[in-house]
C-alpha positions in Angstrom: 11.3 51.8 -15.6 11.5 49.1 -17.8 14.0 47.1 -19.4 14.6 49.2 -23.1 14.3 45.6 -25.2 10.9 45.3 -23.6 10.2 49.0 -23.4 10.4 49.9 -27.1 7.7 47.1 -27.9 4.2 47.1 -28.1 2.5 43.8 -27.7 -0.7 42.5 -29.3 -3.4 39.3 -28.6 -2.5 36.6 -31.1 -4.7 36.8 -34.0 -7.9 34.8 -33.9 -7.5 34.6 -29.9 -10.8 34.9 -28.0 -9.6 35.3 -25.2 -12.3 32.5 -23.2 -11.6 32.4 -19.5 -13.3 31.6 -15.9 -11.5 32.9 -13.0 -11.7 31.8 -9.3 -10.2 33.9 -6.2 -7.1 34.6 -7.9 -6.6 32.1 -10.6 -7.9 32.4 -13.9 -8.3 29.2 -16.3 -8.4 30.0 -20.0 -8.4 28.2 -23.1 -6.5 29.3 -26.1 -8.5 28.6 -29.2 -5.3 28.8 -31.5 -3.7 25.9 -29.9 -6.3 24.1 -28.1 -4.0 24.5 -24.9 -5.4 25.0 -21.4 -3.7 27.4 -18.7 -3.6 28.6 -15.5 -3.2 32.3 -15.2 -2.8 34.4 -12.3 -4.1 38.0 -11.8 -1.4 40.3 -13.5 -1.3 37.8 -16.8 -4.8 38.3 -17.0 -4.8 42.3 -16.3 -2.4 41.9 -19.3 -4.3 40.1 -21.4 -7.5 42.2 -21.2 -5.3 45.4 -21.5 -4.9 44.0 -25.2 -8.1 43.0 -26.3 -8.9 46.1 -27.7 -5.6 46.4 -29.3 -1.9 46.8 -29.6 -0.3 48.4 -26.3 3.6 49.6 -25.6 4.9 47.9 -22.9 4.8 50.8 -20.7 1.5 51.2 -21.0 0.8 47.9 -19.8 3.6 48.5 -16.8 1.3 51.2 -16.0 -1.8 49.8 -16.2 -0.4 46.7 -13.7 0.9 49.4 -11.7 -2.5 51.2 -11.2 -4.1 47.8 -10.6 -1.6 45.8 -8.5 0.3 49.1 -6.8 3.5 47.1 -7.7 6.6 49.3 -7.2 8.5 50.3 -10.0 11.8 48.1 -9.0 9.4 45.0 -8.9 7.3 45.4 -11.7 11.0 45.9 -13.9 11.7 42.4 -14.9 8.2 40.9 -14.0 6.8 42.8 -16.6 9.7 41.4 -18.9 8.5 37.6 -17.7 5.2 37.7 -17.9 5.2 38.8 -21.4 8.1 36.3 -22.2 5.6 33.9 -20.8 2.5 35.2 -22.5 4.5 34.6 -25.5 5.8 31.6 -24.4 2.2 30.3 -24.6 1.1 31.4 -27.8 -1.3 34.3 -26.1 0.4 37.2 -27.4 3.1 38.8 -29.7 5.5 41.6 -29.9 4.8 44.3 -32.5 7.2 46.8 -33.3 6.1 50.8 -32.2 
């Protein structure tokens, strides 16, 4: 389902990251506290972020869980999945954590 560097991680909110946010439609802006930075976030970046406010999650759990809220096929939500987290990460949002 998903790519094995990505599948054997689990992934967790940076430290100290409140997570503030105000969507509209189908954008969602949000302010990282960390950095100070501002960004624009679409629907399945912020599924993923609220999939880890409570905690560390494997990446296939959070494949599944954008599965069950998107109904993304499997062959789409492959390297997506593998982006957006890159991204996520990319931003300062989140971090890999080893399983």
């Amino acid at each position: 389902m998903l790519q094995a560097d990505v599948a054997c991680q689990a992934w967790r909110l940076m430290s100290g990251q409140s997570l503030a946010y105000r969507c509209w439609d189908d954008e969602a802006v949000l302010y990282n506290d960390l950095s100070g930075a501002t960004h624009l976030l679409g629907p399945a970046a912020l599924c993923v972020l609220e999939a880890l406010r409570p905690g560390p999650a494997a990446a296939t759990a959070l494949a599944a869980r954008l599965h069950e809220e998107f109904d993304i096929d499997d062959e789409a939500l492959k390297g997506e999945l593998a982006t957006l987290l890159g991204e996520l990460s990319r931003l300062s949002l989140i971090e890999p954590c080893l399983c």
